[in-house]
OpenMM code with the backbone's topology and positions (N, CA, C; nanometers):
from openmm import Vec3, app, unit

residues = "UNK UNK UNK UNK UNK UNK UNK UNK UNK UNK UNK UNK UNK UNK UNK UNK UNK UNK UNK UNK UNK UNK UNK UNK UNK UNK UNK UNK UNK UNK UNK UNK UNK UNK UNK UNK UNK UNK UNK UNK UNK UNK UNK UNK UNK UNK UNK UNK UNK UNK UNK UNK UNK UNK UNK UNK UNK UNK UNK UNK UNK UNK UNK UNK UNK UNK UNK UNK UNK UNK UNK UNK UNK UNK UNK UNK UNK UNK UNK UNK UNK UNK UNK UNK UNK UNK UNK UNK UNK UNK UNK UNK UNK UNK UNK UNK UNK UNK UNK UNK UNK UNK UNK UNK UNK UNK UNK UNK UNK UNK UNK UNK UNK UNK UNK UNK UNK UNK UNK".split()
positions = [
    Vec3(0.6047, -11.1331, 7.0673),
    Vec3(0.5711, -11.2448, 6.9794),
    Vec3(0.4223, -11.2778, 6.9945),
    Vec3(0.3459, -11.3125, 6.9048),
    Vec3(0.2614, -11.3767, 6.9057),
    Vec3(0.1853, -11.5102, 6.8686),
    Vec3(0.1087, -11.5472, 6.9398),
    Vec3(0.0888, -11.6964, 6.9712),
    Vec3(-0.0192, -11.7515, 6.8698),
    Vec3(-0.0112, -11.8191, 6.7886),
    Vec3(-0.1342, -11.8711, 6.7339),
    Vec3(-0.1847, -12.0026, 6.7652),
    Vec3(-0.0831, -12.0824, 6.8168),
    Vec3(-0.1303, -12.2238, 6.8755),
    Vec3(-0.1226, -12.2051, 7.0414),
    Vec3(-0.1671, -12.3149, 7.1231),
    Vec3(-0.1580, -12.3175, 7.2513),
    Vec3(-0.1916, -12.4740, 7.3084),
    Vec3(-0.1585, -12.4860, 7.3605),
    Vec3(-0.2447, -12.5980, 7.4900),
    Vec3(-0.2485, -12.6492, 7.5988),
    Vec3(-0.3581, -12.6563, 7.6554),
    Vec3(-0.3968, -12.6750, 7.8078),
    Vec3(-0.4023, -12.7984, 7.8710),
    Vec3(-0.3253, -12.7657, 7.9858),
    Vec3(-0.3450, -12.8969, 8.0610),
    Vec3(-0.4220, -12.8766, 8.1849),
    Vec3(-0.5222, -12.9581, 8.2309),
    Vec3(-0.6241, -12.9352, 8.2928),
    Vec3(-0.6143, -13.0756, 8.4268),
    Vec3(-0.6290, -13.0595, 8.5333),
    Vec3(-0.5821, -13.0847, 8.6544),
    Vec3(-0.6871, -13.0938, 8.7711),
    Vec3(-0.7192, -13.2367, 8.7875),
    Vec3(-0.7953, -13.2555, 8.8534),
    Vec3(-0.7444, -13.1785, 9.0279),
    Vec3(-0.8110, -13.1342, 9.0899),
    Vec3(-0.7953, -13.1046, 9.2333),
    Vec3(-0.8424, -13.1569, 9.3218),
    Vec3(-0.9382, -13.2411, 9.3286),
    Vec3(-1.0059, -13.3651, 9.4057),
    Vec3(-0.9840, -13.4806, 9.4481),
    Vec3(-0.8082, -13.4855, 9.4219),
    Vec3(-0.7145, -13.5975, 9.4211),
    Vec3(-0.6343, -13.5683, 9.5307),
    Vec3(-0.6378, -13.4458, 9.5444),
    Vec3(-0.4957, -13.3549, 9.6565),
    Vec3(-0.4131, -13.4673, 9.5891),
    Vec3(-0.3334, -13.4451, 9.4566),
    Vec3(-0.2238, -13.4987, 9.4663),
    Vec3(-0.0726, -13.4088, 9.4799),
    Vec3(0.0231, -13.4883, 9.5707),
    Vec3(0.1123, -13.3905, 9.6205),
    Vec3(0.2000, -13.2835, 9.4618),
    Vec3(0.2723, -13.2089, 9.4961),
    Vec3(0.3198, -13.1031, 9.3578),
    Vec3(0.3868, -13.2004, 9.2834),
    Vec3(0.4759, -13.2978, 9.3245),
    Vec3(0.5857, -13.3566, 9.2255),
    Vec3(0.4696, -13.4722, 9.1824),
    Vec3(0.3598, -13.4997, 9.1738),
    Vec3(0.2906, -13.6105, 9.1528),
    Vec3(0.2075, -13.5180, 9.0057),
    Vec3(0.1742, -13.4305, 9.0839),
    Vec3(0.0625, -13.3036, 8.9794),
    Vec3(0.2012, -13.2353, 8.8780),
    Vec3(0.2989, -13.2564, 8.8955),
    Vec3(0.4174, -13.2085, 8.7588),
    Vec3(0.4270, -13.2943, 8.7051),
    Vec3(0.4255, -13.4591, 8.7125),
    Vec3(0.4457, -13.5777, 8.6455),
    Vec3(0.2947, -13.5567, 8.5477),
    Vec3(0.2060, -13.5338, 8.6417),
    Vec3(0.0626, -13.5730, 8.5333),
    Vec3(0.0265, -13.5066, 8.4260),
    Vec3(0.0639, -13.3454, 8.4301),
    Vec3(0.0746, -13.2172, 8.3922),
    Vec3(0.1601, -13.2447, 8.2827),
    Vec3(0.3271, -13.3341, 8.2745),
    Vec3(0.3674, -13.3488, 8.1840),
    Vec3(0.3568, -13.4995, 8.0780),
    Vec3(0.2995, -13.6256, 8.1528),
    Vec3(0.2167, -13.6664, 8.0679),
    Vec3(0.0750, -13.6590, 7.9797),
    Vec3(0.0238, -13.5396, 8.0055),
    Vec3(-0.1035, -13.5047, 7.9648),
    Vec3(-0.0405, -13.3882, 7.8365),
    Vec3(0.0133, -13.3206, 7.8343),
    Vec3(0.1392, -13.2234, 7.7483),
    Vec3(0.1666, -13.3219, 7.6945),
    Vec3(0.2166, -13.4303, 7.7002),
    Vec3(0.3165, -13.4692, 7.5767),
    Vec3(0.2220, -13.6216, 7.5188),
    Vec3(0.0921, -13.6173, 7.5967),
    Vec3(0.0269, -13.7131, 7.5157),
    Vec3(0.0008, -13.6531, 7.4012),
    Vec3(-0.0706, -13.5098, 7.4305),
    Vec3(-0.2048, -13.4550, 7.3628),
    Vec3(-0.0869, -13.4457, 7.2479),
    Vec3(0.0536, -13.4014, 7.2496),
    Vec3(0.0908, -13.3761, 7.1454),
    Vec3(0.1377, -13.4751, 7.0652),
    Vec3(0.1410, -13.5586, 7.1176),
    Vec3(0.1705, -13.6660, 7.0194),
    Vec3(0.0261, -13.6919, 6.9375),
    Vec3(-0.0565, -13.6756, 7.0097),
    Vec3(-0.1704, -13.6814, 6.9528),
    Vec3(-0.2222, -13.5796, 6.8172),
    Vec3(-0.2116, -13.4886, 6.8513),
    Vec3(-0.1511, -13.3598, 6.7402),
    Vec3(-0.0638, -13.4020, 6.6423),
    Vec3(0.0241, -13.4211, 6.7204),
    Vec3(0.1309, -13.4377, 6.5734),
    Vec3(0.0747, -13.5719, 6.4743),
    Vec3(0.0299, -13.6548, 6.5359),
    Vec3(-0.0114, -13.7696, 6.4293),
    Vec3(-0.0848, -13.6679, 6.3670),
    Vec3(-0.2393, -13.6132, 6.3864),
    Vec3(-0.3651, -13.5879, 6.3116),
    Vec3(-0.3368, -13.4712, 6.2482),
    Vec3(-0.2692, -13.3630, 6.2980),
    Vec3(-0.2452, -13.2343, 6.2380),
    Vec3(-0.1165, -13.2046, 6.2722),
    Vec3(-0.0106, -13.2746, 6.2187),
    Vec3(0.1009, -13.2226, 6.2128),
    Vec3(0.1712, -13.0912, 6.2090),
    Vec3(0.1054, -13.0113, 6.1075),
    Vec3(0.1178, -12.8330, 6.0796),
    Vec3(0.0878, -12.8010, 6.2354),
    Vec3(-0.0331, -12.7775, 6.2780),
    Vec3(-0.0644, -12.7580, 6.4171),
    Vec3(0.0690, -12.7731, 6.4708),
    Vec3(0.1181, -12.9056, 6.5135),
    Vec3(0.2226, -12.9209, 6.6147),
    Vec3(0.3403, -12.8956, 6.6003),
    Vec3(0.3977, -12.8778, 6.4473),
    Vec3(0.4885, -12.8369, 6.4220),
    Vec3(0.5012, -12.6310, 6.4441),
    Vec3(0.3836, -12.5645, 6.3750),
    Vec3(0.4172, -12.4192, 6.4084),
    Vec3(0.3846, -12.4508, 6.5638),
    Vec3(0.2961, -12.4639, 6.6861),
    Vec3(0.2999, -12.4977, 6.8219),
    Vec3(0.4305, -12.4937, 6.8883),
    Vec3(0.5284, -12.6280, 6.8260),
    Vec3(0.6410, -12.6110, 6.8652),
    Vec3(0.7382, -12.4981, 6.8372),
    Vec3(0.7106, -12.4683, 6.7115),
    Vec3(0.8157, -12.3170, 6.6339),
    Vec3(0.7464, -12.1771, 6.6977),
    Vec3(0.6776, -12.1832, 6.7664),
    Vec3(0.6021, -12.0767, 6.8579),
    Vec3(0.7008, -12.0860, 6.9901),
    Vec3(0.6845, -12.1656, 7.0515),
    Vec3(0.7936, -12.1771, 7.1779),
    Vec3(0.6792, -12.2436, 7.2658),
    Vec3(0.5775, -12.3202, 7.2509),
    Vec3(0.5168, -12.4405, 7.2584),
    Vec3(0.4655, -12.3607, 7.4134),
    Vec3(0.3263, -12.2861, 7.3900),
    Vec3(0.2708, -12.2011, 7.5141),
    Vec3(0.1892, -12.3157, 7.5539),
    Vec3(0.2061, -12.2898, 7.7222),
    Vec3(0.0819, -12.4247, 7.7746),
    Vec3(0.0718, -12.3246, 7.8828),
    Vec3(-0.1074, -12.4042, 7.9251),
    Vec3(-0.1399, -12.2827, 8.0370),
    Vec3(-0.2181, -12.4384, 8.1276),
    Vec3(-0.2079, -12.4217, 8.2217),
    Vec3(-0.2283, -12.5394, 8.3417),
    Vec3(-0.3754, -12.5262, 8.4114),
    Vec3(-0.4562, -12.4863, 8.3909),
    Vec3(-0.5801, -12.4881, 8.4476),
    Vec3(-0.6152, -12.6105, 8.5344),
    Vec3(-0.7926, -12.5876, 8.6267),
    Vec3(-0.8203, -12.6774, 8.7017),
    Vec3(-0.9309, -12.7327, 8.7402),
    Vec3(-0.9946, -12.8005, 8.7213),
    Vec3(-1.1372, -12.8761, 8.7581),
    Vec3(-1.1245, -12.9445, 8.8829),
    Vec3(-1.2899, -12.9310, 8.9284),
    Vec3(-1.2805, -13.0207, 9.0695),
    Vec3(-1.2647, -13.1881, 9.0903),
    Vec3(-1.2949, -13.2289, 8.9376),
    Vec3(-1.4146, -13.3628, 8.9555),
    Vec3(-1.3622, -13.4454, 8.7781),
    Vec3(-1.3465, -13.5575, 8.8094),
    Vec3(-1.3192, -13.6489, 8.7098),
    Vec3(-1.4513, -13.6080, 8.5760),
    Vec3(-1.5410, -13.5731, 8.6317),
    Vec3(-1.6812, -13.5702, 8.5345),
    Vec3(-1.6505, -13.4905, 8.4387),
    Vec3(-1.5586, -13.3701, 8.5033),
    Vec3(-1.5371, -13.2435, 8.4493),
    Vec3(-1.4351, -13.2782, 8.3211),
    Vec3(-1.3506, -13.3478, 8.3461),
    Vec3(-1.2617, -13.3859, 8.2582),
    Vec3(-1.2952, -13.4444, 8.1191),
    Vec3(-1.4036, -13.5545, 8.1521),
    Vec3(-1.5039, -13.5941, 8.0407),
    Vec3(-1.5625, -13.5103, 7.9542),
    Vec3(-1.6319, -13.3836, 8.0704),
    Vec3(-1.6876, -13.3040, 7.9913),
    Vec3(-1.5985, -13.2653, 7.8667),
    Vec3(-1.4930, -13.1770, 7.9377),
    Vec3(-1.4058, -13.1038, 7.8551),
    Vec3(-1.4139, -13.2226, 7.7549),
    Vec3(-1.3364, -13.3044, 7.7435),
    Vec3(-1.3091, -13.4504, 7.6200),
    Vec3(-1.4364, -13.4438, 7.5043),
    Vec3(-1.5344, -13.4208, 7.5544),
    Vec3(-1.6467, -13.3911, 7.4689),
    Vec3(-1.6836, -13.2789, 7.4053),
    Vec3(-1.6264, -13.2209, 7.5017),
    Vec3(-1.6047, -13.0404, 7.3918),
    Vec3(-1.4660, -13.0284, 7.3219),
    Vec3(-1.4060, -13.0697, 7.3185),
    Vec3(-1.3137, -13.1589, 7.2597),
    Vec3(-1.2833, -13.1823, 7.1581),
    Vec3(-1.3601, -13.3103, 7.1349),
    Vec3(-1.3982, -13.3738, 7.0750),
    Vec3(-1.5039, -13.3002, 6.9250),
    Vec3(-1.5661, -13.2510, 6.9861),
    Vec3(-1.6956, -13.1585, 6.9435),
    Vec3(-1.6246, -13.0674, 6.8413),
    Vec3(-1.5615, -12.9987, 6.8776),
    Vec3(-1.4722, -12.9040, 6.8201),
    Vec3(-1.3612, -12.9446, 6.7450),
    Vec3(-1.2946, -13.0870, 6.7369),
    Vec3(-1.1839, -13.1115, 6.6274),
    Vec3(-1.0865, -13.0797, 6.6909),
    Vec3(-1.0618, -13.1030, 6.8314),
    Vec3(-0.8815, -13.0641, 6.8945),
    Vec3(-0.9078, -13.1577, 6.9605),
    Vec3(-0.7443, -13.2050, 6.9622),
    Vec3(-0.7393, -13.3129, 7.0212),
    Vec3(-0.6953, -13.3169, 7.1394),
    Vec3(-0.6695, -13.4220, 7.2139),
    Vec3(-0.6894, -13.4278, 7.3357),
    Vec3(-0.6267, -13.5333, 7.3540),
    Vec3(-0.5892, -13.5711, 7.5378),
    Vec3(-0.5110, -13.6840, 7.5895),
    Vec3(-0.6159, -13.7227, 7.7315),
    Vec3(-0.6277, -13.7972, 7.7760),
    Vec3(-0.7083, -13.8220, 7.9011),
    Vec3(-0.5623, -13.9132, 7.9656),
    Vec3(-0.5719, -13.8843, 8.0932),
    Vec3(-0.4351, -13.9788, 8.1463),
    Vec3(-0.5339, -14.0017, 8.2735),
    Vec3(-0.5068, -14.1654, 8.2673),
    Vec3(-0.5316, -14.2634, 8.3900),
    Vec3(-0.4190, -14.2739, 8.4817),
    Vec3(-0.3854, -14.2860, 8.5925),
    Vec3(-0.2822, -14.3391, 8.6549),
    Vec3(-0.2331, -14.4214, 8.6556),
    Vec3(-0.1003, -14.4707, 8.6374),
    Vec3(-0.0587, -14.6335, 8.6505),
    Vec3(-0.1094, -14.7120, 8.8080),
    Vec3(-0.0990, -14.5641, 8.8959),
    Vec3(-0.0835, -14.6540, 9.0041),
    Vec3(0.0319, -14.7292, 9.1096),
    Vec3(0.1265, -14.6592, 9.0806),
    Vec3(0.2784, -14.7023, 9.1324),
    Vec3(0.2825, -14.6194, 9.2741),
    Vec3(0.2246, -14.5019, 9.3305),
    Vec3(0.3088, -14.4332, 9.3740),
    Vec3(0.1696, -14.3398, 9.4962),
    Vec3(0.0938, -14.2537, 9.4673),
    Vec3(-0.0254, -14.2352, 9.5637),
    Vec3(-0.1315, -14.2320, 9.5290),
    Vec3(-0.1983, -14.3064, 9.3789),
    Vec3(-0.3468, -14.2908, 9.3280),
    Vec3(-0.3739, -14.4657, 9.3078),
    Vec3(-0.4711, -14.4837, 9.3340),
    Vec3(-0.5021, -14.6357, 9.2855),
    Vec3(-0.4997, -14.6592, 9.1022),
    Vec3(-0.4552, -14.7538, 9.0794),
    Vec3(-0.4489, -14.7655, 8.9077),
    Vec3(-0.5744, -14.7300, 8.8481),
    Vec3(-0.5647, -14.6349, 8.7466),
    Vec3(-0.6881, -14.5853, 8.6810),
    Vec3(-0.6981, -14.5032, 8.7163),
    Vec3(-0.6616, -14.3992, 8.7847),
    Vec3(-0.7446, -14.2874, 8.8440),
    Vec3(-0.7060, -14.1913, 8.7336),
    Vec3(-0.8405, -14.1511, 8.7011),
    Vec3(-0.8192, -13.9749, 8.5838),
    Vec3(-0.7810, -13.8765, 8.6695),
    Vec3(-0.7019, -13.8175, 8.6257),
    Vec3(-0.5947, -13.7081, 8.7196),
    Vec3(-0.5640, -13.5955, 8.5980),
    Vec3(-0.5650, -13.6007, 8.4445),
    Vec3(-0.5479, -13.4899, 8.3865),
    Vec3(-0.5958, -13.4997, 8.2734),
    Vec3(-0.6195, -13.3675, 8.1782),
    Vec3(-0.6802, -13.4200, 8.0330),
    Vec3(-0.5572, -13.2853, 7.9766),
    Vec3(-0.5001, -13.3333, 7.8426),
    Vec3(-0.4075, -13.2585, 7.7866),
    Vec3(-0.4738, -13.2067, 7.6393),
    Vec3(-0.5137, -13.0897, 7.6192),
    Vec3(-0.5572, -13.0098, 7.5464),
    Vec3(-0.4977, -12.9806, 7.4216),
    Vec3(-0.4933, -13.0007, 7.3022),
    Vec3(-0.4385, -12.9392, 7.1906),
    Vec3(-0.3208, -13.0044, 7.2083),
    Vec3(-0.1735, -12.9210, 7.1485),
    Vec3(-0.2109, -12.7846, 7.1102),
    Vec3(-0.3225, -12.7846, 6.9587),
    Vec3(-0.4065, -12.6480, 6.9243),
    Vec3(-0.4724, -12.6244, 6.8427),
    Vec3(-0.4770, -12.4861, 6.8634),
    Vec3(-0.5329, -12.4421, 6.7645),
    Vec3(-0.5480, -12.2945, 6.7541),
    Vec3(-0.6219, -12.2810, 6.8825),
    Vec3(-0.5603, -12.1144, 6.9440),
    Vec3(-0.5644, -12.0698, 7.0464),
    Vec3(-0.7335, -12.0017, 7.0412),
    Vec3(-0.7692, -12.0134, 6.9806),
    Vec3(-0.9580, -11.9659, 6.9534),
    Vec3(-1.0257, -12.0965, 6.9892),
    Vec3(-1.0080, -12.2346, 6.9398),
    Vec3(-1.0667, -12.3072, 6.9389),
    Vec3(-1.0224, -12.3656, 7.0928),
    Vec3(-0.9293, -12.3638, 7.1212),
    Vec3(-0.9290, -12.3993, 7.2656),
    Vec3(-0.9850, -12.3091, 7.3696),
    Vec3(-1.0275, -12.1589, 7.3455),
    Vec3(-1.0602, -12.0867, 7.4391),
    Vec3(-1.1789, -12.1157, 7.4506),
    Vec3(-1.2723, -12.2132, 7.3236),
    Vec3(-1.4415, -12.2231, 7.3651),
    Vec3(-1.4040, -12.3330, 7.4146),
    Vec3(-1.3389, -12.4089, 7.4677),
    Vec3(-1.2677, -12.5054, 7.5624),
    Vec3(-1.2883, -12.5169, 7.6700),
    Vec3(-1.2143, -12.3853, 7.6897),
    Vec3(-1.1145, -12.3790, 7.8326),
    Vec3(-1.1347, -12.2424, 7.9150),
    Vec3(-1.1515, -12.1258, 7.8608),
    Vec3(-1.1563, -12.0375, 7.8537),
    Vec3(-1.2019, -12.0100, 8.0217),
    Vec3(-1.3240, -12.0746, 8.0699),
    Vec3(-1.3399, -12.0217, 8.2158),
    Vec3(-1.2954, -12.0887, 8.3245),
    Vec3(-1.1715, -12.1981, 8.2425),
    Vec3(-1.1155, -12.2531, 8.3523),
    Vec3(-1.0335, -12.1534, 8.4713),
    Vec3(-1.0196, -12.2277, 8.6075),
    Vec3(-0.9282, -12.1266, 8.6458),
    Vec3(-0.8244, -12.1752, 8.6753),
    Vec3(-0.7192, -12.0752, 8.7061),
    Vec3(-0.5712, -12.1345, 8.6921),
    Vec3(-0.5003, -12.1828, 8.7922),
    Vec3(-0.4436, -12.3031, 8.7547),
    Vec3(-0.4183, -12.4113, 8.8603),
    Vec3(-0.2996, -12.3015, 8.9653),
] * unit.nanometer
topology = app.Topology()
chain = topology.addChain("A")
for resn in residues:
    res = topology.addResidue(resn, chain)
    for name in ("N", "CA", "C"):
        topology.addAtom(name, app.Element.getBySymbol(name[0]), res)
């Protein structure tokens, strides 16, 4: 099969947050961005999902990094999720811990993402 949509979720590592903390963030950052999608470009999120909805988990060191990405982002017309922490559990409230990528065409996210490396 082949993929024409995709999207990345991108994962701060400068948090050491434990695995079941980094699967919670990983899947609010996934299901922001797509809600986010589905409002602005529906088609996008709908073939995305009729694809079998590919996500690839990448990783940055540094909250800055996350911004960055948001601005290339941004720049480019895909949308995006930034997730703060509530704060309930091992991050102080607010803390940026993930940015959720697309989905969008799998070209436009690779001038993205492309030299991220994988979480």
């Amino acid at each position: 099969m082949t993929f024409e949509f995709k999207q990345v979720i991108v994962v701060r590592t400068d948090l050491k947050m434990s695995k079941g903390k980094t699967a919670v963030q990983v899947a609010h950052g996934s299901v922001s961005s797509y809600v986010k999608t589905k409002k602005y470009y529906p088609d996008w999120a709908n073939k995305w999902f009729s694809e079998g909805q590919k996500k690839i988990t990448v990783k940055v060191r540094t909250e800055e990094e996350i911004h960055e990405l948001a601005e290339l982002a941004r720049r480019n017309d895909v949308p995006y999720a930034i997730i703060n922490d509530a704060g309930l559990t091992e991050l102080p409230p607010g803390t940026t811990t993930v940015i959720g990528i697309g989905p969008s065409r799998e070209e436009k996210i690779d001038k993205i993402c492309s030299n991220l490396p994988l979480l």
